[in-house]
N, C-alpha and C positions, 0 to 999 in steps of 0.2 A: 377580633385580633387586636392587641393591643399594639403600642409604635416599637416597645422591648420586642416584642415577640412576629414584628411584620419583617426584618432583614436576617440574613442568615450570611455566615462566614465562612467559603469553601474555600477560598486559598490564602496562606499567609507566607511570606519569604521575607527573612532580616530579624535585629535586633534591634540594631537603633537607628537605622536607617529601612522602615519599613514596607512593606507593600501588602495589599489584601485586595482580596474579591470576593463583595460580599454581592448576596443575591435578594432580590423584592419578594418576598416567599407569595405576596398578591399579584403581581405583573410580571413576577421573571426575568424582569428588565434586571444586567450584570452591571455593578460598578466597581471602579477601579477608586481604589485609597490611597495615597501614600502620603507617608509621613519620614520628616527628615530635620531633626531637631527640632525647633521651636515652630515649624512649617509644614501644614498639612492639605490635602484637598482631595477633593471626590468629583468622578466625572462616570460617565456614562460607558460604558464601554461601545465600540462601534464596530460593524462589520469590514467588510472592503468596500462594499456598496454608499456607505454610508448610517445606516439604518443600526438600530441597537439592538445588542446578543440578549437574546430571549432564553432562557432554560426553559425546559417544559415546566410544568407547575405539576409539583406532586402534592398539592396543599390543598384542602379543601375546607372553606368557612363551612 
């Protein structure tokens, strides 16, 4: 699996002031995008616990 083909993009909201969740199609681990003019960053998504949102893996190397 190459690095194009290892993240996957299930939610997008905005034009120029954006937001996405893309997903680790290897670990499931969900991260949060946003971008807002010349300003952007990515973090980890997190539960209430603290721990990070897993999607199950429907992906198999």
């Amino acid at each position: 699996m190459g690095t194009a083909d290892r993240f996957e993009k299930v939610y997008k909201q905005g034009i120029t002031t954006v937001t996405e969740i893309w997903v680790d199609k290897k670990t499931g681990v969900n991260y949060l995008y946003h971008l807002d003019g010349y300003s952007g960053g990515l973090t980890p998504l997190i539960d209430r616990e603290g721990k990070p949102v897993i999607s199950p893996l429907e992906y198999h190397e």
